[in-house]
N, C-alpha and C positions, 0 to 999 in steps of 0.2 A: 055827639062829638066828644072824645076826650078831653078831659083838662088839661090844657095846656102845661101848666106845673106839675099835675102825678106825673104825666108824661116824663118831659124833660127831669125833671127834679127827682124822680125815681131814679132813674137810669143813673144819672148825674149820681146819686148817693151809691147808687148798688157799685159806679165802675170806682168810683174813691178808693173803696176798701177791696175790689176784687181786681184789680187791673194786674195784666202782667209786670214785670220786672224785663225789658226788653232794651237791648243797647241802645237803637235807637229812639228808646224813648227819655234817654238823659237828658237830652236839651231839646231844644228848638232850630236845632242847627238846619235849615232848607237842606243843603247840599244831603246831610243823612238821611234826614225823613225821606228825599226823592230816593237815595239809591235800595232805601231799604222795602219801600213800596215797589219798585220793578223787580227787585229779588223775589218779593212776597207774593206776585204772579203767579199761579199754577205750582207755587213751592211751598210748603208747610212750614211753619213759624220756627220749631226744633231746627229743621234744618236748613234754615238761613241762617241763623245765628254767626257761626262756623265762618261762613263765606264772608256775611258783614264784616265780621272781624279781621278778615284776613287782607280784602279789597279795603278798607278806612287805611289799615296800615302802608296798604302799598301803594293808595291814593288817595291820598288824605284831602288834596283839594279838587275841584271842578279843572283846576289848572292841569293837574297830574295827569287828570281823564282825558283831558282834552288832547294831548299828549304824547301817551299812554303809547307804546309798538300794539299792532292787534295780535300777534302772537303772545304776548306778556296776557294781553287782558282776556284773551280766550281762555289762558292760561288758569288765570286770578277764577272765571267764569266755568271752568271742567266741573262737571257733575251736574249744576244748576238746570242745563238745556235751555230748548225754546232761545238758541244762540242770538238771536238776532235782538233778543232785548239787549244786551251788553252791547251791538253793532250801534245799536242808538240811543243808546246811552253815551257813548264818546262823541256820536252826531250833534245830541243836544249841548253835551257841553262845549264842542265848537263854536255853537250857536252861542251860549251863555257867554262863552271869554267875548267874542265878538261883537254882541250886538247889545248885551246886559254886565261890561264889565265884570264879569265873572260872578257876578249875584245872581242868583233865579230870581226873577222878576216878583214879586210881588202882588200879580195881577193873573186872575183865572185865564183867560182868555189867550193871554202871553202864552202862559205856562203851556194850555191848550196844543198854542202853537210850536212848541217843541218835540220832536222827531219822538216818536215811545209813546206821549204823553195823551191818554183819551180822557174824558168825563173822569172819568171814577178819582186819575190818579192826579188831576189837575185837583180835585176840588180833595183830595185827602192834603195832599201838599199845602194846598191855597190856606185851609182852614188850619190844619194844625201847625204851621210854620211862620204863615201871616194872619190868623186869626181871622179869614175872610170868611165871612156867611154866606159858605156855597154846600151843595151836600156831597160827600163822599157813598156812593154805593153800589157795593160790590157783591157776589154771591152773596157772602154773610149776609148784609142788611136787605137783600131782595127777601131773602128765608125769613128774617124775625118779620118784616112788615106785612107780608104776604099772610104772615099766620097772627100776627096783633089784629089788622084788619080783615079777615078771613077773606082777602081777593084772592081770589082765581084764576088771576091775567096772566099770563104765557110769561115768567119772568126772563128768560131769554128772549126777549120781544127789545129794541131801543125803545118803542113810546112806554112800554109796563117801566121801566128803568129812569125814561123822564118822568115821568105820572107820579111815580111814588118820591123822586125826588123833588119835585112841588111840593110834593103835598104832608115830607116830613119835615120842610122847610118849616111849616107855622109852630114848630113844636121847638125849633133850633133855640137856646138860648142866644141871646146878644153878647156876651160876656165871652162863654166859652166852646164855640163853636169845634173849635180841631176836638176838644174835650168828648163832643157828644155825638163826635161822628167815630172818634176812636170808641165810645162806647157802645157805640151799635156795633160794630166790627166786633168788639171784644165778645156782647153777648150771644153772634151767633157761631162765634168760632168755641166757643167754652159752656156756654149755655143749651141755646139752641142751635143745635148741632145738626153737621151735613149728612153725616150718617149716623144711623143709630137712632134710640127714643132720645129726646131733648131732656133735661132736666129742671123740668116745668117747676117743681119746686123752688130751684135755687131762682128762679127769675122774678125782677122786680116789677114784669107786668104781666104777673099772674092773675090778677084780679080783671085787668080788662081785654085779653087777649082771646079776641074768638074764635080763634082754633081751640085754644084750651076748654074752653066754657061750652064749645060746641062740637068739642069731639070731632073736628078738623084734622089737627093734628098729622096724621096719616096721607090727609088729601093734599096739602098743601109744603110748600109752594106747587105747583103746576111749570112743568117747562117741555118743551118740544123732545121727543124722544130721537135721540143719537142714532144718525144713519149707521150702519155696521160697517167695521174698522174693515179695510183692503188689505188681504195677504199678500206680503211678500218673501220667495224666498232666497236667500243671500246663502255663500258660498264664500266662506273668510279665511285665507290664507297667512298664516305666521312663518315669514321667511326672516329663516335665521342661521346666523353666520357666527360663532362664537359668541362675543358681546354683543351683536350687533342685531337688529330687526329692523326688518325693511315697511316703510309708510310711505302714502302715497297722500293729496292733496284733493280733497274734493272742490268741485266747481266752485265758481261764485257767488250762486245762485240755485235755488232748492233747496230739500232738507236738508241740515246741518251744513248748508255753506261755507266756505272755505276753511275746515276744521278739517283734521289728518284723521285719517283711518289706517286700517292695515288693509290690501289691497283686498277684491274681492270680487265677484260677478253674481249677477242679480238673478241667479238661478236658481237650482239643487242640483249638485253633480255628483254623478256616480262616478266609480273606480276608473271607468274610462275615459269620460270628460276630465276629469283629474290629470290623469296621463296625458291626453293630447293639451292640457294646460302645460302641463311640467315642458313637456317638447317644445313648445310654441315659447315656449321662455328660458329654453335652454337648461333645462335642470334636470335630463334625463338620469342621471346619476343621482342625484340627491336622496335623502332619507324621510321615508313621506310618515305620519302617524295622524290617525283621526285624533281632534283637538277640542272635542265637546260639543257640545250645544247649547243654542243661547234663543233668548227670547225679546224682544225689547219693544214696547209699547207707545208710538205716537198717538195722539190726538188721533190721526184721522187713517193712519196705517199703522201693522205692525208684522214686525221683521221677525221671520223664523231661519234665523241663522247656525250652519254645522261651519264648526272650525279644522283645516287640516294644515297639520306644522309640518314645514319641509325644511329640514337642516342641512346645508348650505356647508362645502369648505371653505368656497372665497367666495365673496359677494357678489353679484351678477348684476352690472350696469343697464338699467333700462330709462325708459324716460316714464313709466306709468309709477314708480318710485322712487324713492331714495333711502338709502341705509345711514340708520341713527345708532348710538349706543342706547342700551337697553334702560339704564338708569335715567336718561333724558328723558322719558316718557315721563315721568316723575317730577321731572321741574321745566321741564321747558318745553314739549310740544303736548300741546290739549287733544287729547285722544274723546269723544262722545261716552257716556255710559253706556251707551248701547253696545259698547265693544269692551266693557271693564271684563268681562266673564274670561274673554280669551286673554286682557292683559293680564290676569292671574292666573295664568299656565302656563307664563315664559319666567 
């Protein structure tokens, strides 16, 4: 068994002097630390920054969120994706004004029970905003514990994720808990790294880490290998009328729920599908040009999209659209990343 002290009290020294410089880590303020841990979901540290900053100024309290129009906070939210963490993210802080005075609770279980909020992000929250001894673990700390203890467990497994959070309970200091859960995060986002060789050296549990000592390293973590992503292919039309480009409203429900796109069909259309489009929507006249190719990567699918601009003298009323000015894309309606490639060739 490790020592309990090298353990924690390594770590504890190495993150003192090596911790990043992060906005949200100026205070202890709940309301940031929560919005900055759902940003930090499936988005890299560099590039939350940016958004943190922008979303504090424009909602600076739980109140604001609570709120908030969901076009503004789609807005605040364009580029991030995975849209539906911002959807509950205003969920929860209904919940917060309502049921917690507008305070995040205090209490794991509470926090638990808030709309976004699972294990990982309660107990980052719990511990580094109220200093509660719970564990924070997320990819990064599945990666360093998997290879300090050389286990083999399926770390996308829920019990591998409880198990090791047990069991790096005995090691938590009393004192400063958010401290040492932020430091397991820091060293496997900086240290021991998700891709790439780790930087075994700069780490301060070199000496008892049996991946390292045992030439692990390579084998570990262990996780269930990703079913292969569904092709799809998309057919995206830029209709345009001097200033003006026509968007259309996706569902409620599914990918990128109720966020604007430019219209489009879930095809590949040649020259002639094209035309019997343009007829079927009145724009037999108009000015057709192929408008690129784009690529865009979900989680579990990914869209192989051709763009074609049809320019327009007067705007053509339908109900599968509406025509915006060109510059609004920009401040006021949330267009996906997945469609940034065609908004930069209007």
């Amino acid at each position: 068994m490790e020592n309990r002290y090298d353990l924690s009290g390594s770590l504890l020294h190495w993150y003192d002097y090596n911790k990043r410089l992060l906005p949200w880590r100026e205070n202890k303020d709940p309301y940031r630390i929560w919005i900055s841990e759902i940003m930090l979901q499936q988005t890299r540290v560099e590039a939350v920054k940016p958004y943190f900053d922008r979303f504090m100024e424009a909602l600076p309290t739980v109140y604001d969120l609570a709120e908030v129009e969901d076009d503004r906070l789609m807005k605040l939210w364009e580029g991030l994706g995975y849209y539906n963490r911002a959807r509950n993210l205003k969920a929860a802080a209904q919940m917060i004004v309502q049921e917690y005075g507008g305070q995040l609770p205090a209490d794991y279980d509470k926090l638990l029970s808030l709309k976004g909020i699972g294990m990982y992000t309660a107990g980052a929250i719990g511990s580094i905003a109220f200093e509660l001894q719970v564990p924070a673990v997320d990819g990064n700390v599945l990666r360093v514990l998997a290879r300090l203890w050389g286990d083999d467990s399926d770390i996308l497994k829920d019990k591998t994720k409880k198990d090791m959070g047990r069991r790096i309970m005995e090691f938590m200091p009393e004192d400063r808990p958010g401290d040492f859960n932020q430091a397991l995060i820091e060293l496997g986002a900086t240290v021991c790294v998700p891709n790439g060789k780790p930087l075994c050296d700069q780490c301060p549990w070199d000496t008892v880490c049996r991946a390292y000592k045992e030439d692990l390293i390579d084998k570990l973590p262990v996780k269930t290998p990703k079913k292969a992503r569904k092709i799809e292919h998309k057919t995206v039309f830029l209709l345009e009328c001097n200033d003006q480009i026509a968007i259309h409203k996706r569902g409620d429900k599914g990918l990128l729920a109720g966020l604007w796109e430019f219209p489009n069909e879930d095809k590949k259309m040649d020259a002639e599908d094209i035309k019997e489009w343009m007829t079927a929507h009145h724009m037999e006249d108009a000015k057709v040009e192929a408008a690129g190719k784009g690529k865009h990567i979900f989680s579990h699918v990914e869209w192989h999209m051709e763009g074609v601009k049809i320019s327009l003298k007067t705007p053509i009323e339908s109900k599968d659209y509406v025509w915006v000015l060109k510059k609004e894309l920009e401040n006021t309606y949330a267009l996906p990343s997945a469609f940034e490639i065609f908004r930069k060739i209007l």
